[in-house]
C-alpha positions in Angstrom: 149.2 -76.6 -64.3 148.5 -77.6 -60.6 151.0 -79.5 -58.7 150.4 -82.6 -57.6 148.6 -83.5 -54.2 150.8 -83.3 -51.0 149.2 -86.0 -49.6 150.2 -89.8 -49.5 153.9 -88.6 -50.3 156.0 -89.8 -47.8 159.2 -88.3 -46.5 160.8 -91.1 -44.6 158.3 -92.4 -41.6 156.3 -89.0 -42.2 153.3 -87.8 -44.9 153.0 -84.1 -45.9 149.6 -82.5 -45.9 148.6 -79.1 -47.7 146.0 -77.4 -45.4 143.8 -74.5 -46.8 141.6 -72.2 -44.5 139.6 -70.1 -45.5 136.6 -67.5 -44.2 134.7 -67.0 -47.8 131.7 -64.8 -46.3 129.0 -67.2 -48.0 130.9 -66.7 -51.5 130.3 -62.8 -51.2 133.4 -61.0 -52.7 134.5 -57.8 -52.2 132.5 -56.7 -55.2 129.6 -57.8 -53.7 128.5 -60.7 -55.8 127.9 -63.9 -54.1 130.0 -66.3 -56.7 130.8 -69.8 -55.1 132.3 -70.8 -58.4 135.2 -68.1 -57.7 135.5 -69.5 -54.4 136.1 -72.9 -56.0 138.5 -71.6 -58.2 140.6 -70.2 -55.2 140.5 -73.5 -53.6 141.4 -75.4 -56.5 144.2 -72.7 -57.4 146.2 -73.6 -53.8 145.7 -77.2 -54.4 145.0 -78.3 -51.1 144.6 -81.8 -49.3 141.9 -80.9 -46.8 140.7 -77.3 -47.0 138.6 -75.8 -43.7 136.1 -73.1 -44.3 134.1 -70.4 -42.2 131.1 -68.6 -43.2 128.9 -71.1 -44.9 125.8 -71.5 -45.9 123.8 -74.3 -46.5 120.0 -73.3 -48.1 120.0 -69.7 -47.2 118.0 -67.4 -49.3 120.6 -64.6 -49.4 122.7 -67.0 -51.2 120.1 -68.4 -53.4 119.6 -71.0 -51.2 122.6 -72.8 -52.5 123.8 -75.8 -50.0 127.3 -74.8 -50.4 129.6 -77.1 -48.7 127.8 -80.1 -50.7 128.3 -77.7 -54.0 132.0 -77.0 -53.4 132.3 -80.8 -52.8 130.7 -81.3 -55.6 132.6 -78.6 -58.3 136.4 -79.7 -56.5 135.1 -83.5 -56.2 136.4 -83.6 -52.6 134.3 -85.3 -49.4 132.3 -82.5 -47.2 131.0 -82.5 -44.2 129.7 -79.6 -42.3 128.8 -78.1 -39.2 125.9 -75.8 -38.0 126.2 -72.7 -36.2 123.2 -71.2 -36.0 119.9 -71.0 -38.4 120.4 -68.2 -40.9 117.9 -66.7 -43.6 115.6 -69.8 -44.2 118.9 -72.0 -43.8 121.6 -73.0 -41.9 125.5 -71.1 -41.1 128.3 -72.7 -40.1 131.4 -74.2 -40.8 132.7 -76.5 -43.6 135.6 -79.3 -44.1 136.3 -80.4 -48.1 138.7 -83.2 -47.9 140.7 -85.4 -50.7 141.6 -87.7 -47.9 139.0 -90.3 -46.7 137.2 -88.7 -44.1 136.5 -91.3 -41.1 135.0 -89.1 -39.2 133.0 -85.4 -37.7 131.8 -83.9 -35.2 130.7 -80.2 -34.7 131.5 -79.2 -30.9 129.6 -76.0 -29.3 131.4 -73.3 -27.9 130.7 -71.0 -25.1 129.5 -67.6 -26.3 127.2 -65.3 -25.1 126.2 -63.3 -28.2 125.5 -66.3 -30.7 126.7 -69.8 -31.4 130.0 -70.5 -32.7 131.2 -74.5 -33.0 134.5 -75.9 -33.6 133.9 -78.5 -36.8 136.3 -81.3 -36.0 137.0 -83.8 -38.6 139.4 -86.8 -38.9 141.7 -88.3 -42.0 143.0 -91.1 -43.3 146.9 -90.1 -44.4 149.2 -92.6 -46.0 149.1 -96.0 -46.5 149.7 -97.6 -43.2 146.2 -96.1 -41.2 147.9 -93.0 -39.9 145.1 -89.7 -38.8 145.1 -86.5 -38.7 142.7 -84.4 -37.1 141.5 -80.7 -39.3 139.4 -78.2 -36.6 138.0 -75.3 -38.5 137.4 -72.6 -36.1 135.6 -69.4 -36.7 136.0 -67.8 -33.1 133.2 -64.8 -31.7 133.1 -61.7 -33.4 131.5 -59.3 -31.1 133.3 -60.0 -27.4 136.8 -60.7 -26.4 136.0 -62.5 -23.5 133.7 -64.7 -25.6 137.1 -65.7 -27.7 138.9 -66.4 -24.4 136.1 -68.5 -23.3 136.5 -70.3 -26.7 140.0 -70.5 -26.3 139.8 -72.8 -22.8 137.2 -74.8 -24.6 139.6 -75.5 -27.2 142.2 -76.1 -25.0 139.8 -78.9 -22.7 138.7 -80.6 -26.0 142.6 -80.8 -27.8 145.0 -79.5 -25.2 146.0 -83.5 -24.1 145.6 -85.1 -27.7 149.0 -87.5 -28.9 147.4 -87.1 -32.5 148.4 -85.1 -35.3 146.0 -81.9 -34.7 146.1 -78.6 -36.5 143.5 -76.0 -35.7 142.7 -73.6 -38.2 140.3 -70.9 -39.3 139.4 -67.0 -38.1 140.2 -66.8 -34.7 138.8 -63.2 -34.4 142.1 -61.5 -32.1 145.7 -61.2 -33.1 148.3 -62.8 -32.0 149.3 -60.4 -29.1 145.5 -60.1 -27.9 144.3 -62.4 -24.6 143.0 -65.2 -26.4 146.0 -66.4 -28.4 148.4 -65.4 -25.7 146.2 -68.0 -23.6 146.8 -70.9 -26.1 150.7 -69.9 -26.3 150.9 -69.7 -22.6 149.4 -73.2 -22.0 152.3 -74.5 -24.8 149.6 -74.4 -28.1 152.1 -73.4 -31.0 151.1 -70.5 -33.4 152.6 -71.2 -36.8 154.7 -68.1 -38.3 153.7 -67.0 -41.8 156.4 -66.6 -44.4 155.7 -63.1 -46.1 153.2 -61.2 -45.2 151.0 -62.3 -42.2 148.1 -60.2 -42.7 144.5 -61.6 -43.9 141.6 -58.5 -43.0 140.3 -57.4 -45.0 141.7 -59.0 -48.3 142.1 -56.1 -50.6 144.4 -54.0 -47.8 145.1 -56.1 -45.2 146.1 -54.8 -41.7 145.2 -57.4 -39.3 146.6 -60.7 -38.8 143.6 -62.9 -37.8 143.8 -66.5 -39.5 146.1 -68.7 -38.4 147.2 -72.6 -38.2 147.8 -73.5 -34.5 148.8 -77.1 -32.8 148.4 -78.2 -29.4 151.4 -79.2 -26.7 151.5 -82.9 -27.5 150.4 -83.1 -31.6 153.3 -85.0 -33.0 152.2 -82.9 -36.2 154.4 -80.1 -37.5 153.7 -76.9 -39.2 156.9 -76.4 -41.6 154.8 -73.9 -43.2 152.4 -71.1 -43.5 151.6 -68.3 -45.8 149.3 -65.7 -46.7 147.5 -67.0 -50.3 147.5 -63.6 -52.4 143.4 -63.3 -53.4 142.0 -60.1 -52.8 138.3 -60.5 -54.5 136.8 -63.6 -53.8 136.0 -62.7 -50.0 136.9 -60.0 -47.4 139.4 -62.7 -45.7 142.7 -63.9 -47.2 143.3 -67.6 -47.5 146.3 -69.1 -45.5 148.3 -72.3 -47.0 150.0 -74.4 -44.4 151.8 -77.8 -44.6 151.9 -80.2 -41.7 154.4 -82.8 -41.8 152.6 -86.4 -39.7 154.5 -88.8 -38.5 153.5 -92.5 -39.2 151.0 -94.6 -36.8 153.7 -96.4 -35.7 156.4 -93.5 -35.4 153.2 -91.8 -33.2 152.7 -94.0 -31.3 156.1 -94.4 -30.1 156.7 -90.8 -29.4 153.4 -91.0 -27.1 155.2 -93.8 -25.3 
């Protein structure tokens, strides 16, 4: 039996949101199949609010040309939106955001990278009752250079280093925690939510590399309370990570700004 949503359930002036992210390699599992269905089945399994995803495709032939952010909408019945990275294999690549929570709005901003394009998919929520956001980025940060990820980390840091909103940015930032481009975020006051358990998500059958994570910036009156490793080890070569942000109202918010 699934529990029920996080979302909408108030604890005093706050709401409680269960955020998924996850890197599904276009659906392909370790096995090598490409099964979205088994994807869906992960996602539906951790019962998330607003789930942010990396690797997807949207009409590309190696995936039988599946648009698979409108599909995964479609098999959780969550809202989608997604964000191009690059064009891929007679489609497009990129980024997704699957969302129980009224999406108000998108928007899918470039980052600097010299080897390809890489985008950070920003989307905004309706949480509660009384008009409250929150703001979901899903990241999935340059593969091939580290200085490309530390040019994505200042980016990142211009675009959501000053925001008073809720914020949580999550996905496959590429570099471990101890590695330049994460120590840049911490440095400039970004927080880098601890995982209960086991921290490691690459790759998902034997992990050894801690490489997902949910991070917040200085001034986001949201709060990680807390992250953890899901345990799937088929669906993709990346292990999900469950967080839970804790919002305060608009009001509360806004008074904390002031």
């Amino acid at each position: 039996m699934q529990l029920d949503s996080l979302a909408n359930m108030p604890e005093g002036d706050t709401t409680v949101v269960r955020i998924l992210s996850y890197n599904i390699r276009h659906g392909q599992g370790l096995d090598g199949r490409v099964d979205l269905a088994r994807i869906a089945t992960v996602v539906r399994r951790l019962n998330a609010d607003i789930v942010a995803l990396q690797e997807v495709d949207q009409g590309c032939s190696r995936s039988g040309e599946v648009h698979q952010a409108d599909e995964l909408g479609r098999m959780l019945s969550m809202a989608h939106v997604f964000g191009k990275t690059l064009d891929l294999s007679g489609g497009e690549y990129g980024l997704a955001v699957l969302s129980r929570l009224p999406i108000l709005g998108d928007h899918c901003h470039p980052l600097p990278c010299d080897h390809e394009p890489r985008c950070a998919l920003e989307t905004v929520v309706q949480v509660g009752d009384g008009g409250g956001r929150f703001r979901l980025v899903s990241l999935h940060a340059a593969y091939a250079a580290g200085e490309d990820r530390l040019a994505q980390m200042r980016s990142l840091h211009g675009l959501f280093g000053g925001t008073t909103e809720a914020t949580v940015i999550t996905g496959d930032f590429n570099a471990t925690r101890d590695e330049p481009p994460l120590l840049y975020v911490q440095e400039q006051g970004w927080c880098i939510s601890p995982k209960q358990g086991a921290p490691e998500t690459f790759p998902a059958d034997v992990p050894t590399r801690e490489i997902d994570f949910a991070v917040t910036p200085p001034l986001s009156p949201g709060r990680i309370t807390s992250c953890r490793v899901a345990d799937e080890m088929l669906a993709s070569d990346h292990r999900p990570v469950v967080s839970e942000v804790v919002i305060p109202s608009r009001e509360e918010a806004c008074q904390d700004v002031d």
